[in-house]
FIROLO-986130 format. One line per field, with one value per residue: residue number from 1; residue in three letters; x, y, z of N, C-alpha, C, CB in turn. Coordinates in steps of 0.1 Angstrom, whole numbers, plus 2048, in hexadecimal, padded with zeros to 3 digits. Glycine has a CB too. Layout:
N
resi: (NUM  ...)
resn: (ALA  ...)
n.xx: (X  ...)
n.yy: (Y  ...)
n.zz: (Z  ...)
ca.xx: (X  ...)
ca.yy: (Y  ...)
ca.zz: (Z  ...)
c.xx: (X  ...)
c.yy: (Y  ...)
c.zz: (Z  ...)
cb.xx: (X  ...)
cb.yy: (Y  ...)
cb.zz: (Z  ...)
This chain:
75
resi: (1  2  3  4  5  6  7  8  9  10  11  12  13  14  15  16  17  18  19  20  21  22  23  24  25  26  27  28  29  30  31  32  33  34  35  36  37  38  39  40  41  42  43  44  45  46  47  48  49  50  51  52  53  54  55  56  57  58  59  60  61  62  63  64  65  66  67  68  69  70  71  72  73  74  75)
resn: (UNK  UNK  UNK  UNK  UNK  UNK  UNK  UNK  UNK  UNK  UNK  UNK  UNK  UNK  UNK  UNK  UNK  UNK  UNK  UNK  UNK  UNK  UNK  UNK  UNK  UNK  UNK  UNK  UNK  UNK  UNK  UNK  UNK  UNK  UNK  UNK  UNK  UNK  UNK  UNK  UNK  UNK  UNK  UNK  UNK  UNK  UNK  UNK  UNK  UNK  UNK  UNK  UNK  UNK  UNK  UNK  UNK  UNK  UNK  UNK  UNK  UNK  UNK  UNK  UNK  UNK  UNK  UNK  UNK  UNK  UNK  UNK  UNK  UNK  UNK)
n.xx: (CC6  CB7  CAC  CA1  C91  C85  C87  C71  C5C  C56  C55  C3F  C26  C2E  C28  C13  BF8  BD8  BCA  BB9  BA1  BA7  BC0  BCD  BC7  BD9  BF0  BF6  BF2  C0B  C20  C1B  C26  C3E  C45  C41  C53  C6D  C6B  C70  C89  C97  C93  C9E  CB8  CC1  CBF  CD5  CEC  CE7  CFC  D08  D0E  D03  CEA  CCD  CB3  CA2  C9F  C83  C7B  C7D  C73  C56  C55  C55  C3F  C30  C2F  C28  C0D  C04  BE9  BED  C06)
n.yy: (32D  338  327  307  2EC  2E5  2F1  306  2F8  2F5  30D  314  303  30A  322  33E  349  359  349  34D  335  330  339  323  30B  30E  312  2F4  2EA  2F3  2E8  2CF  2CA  2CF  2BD  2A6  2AA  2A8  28C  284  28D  27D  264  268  270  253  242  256  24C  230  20F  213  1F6  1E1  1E4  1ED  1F1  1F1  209  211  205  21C  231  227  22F  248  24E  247  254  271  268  261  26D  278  285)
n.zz: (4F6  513  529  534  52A  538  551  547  549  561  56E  559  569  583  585  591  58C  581  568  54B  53E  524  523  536  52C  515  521  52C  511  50C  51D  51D  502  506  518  509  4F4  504  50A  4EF  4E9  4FB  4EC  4D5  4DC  4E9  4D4  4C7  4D1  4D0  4D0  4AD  4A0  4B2  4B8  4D0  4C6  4AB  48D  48A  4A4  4AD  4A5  4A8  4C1  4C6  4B4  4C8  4DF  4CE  4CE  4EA  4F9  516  519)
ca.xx: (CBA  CBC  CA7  CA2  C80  C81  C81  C63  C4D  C56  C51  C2D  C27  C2B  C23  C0B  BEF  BCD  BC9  BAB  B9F  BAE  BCC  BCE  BCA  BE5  BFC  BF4  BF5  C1C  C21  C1B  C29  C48  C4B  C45  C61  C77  C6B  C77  C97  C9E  C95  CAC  CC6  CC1  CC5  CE0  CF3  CED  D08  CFD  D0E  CFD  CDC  CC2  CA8  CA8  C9B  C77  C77  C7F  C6D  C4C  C58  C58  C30  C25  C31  C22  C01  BFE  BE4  BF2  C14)
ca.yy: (330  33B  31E  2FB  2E9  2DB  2FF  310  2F2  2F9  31B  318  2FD  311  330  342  350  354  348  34D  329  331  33A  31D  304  30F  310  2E7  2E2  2F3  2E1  2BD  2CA  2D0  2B0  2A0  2AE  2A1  280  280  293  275  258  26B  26C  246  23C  254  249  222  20C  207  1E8  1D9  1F2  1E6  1F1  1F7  21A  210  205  22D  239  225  233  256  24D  242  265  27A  265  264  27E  27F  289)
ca.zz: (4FE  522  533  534  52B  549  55B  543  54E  572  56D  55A  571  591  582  59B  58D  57F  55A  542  53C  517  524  53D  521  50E  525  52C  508  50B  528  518  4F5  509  51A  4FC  4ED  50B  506  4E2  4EA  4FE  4E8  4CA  4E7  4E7  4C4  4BE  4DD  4D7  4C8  4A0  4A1  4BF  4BD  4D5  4C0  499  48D  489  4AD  4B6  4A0  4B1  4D2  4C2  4B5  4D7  4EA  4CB  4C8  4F6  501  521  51B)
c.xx: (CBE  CB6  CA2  C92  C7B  C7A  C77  C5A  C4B  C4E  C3F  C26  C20  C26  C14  C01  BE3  BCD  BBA  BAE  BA5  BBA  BD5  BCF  BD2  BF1  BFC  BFB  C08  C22  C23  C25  C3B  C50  C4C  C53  C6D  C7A  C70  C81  C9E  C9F  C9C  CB8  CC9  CC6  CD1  CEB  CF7  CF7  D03  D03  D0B  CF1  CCF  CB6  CAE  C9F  C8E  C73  C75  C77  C58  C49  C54  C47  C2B  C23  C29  C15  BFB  BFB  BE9  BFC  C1C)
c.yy: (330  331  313  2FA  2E9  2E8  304  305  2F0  305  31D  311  304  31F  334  349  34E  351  346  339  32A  330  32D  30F  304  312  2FF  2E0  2E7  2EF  2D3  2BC  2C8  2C2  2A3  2A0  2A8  28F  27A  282  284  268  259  267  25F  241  240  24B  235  21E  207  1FC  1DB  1E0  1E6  1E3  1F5  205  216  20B  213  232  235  229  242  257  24C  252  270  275  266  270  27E  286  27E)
c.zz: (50C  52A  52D  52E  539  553  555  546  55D  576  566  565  580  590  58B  598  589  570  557  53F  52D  518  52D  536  518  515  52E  523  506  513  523  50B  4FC  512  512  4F8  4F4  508  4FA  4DE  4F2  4F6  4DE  4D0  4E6  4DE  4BC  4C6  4DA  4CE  4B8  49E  4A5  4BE  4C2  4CF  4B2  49E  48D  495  4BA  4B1  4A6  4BD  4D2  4BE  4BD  4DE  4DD  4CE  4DD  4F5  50E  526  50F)
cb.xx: (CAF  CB7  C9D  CA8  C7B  C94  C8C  C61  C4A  C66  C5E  C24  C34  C39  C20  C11  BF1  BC2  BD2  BAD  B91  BAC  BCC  BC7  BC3  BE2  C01  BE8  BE9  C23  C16  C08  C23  C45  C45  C3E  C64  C73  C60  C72  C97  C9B  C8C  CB0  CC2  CB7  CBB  CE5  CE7  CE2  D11  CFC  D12  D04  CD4  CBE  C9D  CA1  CA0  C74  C7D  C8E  C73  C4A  C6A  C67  C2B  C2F  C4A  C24  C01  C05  BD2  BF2  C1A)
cb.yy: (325  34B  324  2F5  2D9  2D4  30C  316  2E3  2FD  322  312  2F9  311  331  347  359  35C  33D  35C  324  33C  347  321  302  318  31D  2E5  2E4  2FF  2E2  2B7  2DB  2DB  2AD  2A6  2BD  2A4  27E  282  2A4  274  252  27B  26E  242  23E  264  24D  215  1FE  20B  1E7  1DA  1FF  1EB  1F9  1EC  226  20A  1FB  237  237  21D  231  25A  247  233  26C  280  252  262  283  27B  288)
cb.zz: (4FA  529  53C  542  524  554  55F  531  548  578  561  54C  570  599  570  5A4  58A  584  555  52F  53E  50F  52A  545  51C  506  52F  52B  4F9  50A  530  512  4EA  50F  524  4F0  4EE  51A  506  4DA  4F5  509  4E6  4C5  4F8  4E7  4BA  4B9  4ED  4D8  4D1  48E  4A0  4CF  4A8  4DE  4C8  485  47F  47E  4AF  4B5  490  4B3  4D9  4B3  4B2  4E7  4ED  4BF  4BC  502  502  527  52D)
């Protein structure tokens, strides 16, 4: 894939124009869907990354971390 999350939520983000209130809500909800996604890209990052023989958290403390970010409406 040619671009980052990071840059398509810059890019809708700053995107300059007029949107239909239909259209304008759905690029919110791909907006949030997308920072979601980061959020859970990082807390996999986490668990695969930690040490399993020292692990800060067990798997059912990632996996509540991974419920909180789908179940926030604000992101």
């Amino acid at each position: 894939m040619g671009m980052t999350i990071e840059k398509a939520i810059r890019y809708y983000e700053d995107k300059n124009v007029v949107l239909t209130e239909e259209e304008a809500l759905a690029n919110t909800v791909a907006i949030e869907t997308m920072k979601k996604y980061q959020k859970i890209e990082n807390i996999v990052d986490a668990y695969i990354t930690d040490n399993p023989r020292e692990p800060m958290y067990d798997t059912e403390d990632y996996m509540q971390s991974i419920r909180e970010v789908l179940e926030d409406a604000t992101n």
